[in-house]
N, C-alpha and C positions, 0 to 999 in steps of 0.2 A: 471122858476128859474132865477133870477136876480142874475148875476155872474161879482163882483168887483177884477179886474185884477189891480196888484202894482208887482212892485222889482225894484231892485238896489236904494232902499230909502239910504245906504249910512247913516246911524245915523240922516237921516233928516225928519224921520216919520212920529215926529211930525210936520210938517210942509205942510203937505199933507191935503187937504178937502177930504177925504171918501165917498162918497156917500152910500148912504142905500143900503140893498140888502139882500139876502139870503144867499149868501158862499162870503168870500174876499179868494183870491189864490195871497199869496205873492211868487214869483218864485228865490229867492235867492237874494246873497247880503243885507242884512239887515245892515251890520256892516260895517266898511271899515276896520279896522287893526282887527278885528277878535278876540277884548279881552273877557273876562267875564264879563266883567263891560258892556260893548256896548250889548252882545247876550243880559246879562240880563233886559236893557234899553229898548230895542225891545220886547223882550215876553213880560215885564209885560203891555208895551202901545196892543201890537197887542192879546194878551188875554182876557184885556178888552174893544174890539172893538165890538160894541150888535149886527154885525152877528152873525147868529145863528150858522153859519158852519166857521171856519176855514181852511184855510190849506197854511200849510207853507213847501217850502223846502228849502235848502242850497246855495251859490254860493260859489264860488270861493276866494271870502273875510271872508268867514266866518269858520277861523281855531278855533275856539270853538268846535264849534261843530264835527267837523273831529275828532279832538282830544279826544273828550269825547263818541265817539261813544258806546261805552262801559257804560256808565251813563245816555245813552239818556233818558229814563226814569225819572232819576230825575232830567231834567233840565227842557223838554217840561213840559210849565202848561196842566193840566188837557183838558184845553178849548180848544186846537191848537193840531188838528192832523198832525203832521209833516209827511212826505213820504219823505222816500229813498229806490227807488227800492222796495216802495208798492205803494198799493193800498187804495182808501174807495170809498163804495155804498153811496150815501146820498141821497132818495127819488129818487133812479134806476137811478142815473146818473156816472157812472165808472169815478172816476178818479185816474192816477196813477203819481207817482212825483220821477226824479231821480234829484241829483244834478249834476250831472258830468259833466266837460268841458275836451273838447281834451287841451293837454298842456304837460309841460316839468317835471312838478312836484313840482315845486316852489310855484304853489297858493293850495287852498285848493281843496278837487277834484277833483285834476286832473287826466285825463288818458291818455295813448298814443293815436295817433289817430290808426284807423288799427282794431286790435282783440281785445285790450287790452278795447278799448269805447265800443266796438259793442257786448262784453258781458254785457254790463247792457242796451243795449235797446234792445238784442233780447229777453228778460225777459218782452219786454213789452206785456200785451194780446191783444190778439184780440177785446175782448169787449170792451178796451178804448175809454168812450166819450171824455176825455179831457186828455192829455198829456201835463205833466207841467215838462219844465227840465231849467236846468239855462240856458244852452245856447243856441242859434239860430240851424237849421240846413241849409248846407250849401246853399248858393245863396237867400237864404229869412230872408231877415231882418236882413242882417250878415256885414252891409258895413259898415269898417271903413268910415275916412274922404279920405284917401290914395286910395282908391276903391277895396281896399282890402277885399277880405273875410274869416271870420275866422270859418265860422258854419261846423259843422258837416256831413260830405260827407255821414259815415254810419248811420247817424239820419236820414239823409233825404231820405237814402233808406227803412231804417227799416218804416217811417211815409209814406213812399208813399207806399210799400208794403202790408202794412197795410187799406191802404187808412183811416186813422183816420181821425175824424171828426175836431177835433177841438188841435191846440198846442199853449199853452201856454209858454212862456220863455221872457227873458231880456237880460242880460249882453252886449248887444250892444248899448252904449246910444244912440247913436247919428242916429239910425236906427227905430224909436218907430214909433209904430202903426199896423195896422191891413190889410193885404193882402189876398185874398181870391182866391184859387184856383178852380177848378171841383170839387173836393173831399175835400179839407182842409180847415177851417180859421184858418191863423196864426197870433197871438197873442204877438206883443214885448209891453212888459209893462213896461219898463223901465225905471221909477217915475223920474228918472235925465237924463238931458243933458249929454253931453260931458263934460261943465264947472261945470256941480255939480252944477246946479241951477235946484230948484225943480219946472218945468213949464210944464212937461207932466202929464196931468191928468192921473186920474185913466179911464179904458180902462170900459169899462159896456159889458157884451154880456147876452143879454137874449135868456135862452135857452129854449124850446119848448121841454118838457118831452112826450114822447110816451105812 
């Protein structure tokens, strides 16, 4: 299974080469100010992308869909399985997708850090092959340019607990690319820079179905 990793495209989508593949996994951020106009802009481009599997979840930019949580239904196309704190099998490969970032409450999203996050990733399973969430967990792939880090303390308990195999996420530009642990590949896919120049390709992992 040939697995095409994007987010933080940022309204700049189109602007992306896509490489072929069998699932694309957008990991949030699609929008930058989060209108209807912008969501809509992005589904109808990433609906008709000819992977066969989609899947999209939410970032932090993306108050559309916060907002309409209640409508989700009629906004996703048919063709884009979106996950928020689910799940999909696609040819026995588990993947589950939260949008959630630790935060103040200002962006879309957000949780406190502490109980208030660590209730939607303890809802993660067990059987997770791929974990997709918008944000990093903490110390992998979380550094600002300031050497700050902003990932999730209780993400990266719950993913080493678990010892998942594989986590997908973005929202750190300026941190892209791929680090691999004993147990984990972590996966920042974050299609822009820091400047919003769209120069990080799309990330490829072929995965080896059991």
């Amino acid at each position: 299974m040939k697995i095409i990793c994007i987010s933080d495209t940022h309204n700049k989508h189109r602007n992306l080469d896509i490489p072929e593949g069998d699932v694309i996994v957008h990991a949030g951020d699609f929008t930058e100010n989060g209108t209807k106009a912008e969501t809509f802009n992005f589904l109808e481009w990433f609906s008709e992308l000819p992977h066969k599997h989609k899947i999209l979840i939410a970032g932090n930019h993306d108050f559309y869909l916060e907002k309409n949580r209640a409508h989700i239904d009629a906004i996703i196309p048919n063709k884009i399985n979106y996950l928020m704190d689910s799940g999909i099998c696609i040819e026995n490969v588990n993947f589950w997708g939260s949008p959630f970032t630790p935060g103040d409450g200002h962006w879309a999203f957000n949780k406190t850090r502490g109980s208030q996050i660590s209730h939607h990733w303890n809802i993660i399973p067990q059987n997770t092959d791929f974990l997709i969430t918008h944000g990093p967990p903490f110390g992998i792939l979380d550094e600002l340019d300031n050497k700050h880090h902003i990932g999730c303390e209780k993400l990266e308990k719950r993913i080493r607990d678990l010892k998942l195999k594989h986590h997908l996420f973005g929202h750190v530009h300026n941190d892209y690319g791929i680090v691999r642990t004993k147990t984990t590949v972590f996966i920042n896919s974050a299609s822009l820079d820091e400047k919003y120049r769209t120069i990080n390709a799309p990330l490829i992992i072929n995965h080896k179905q059991s």
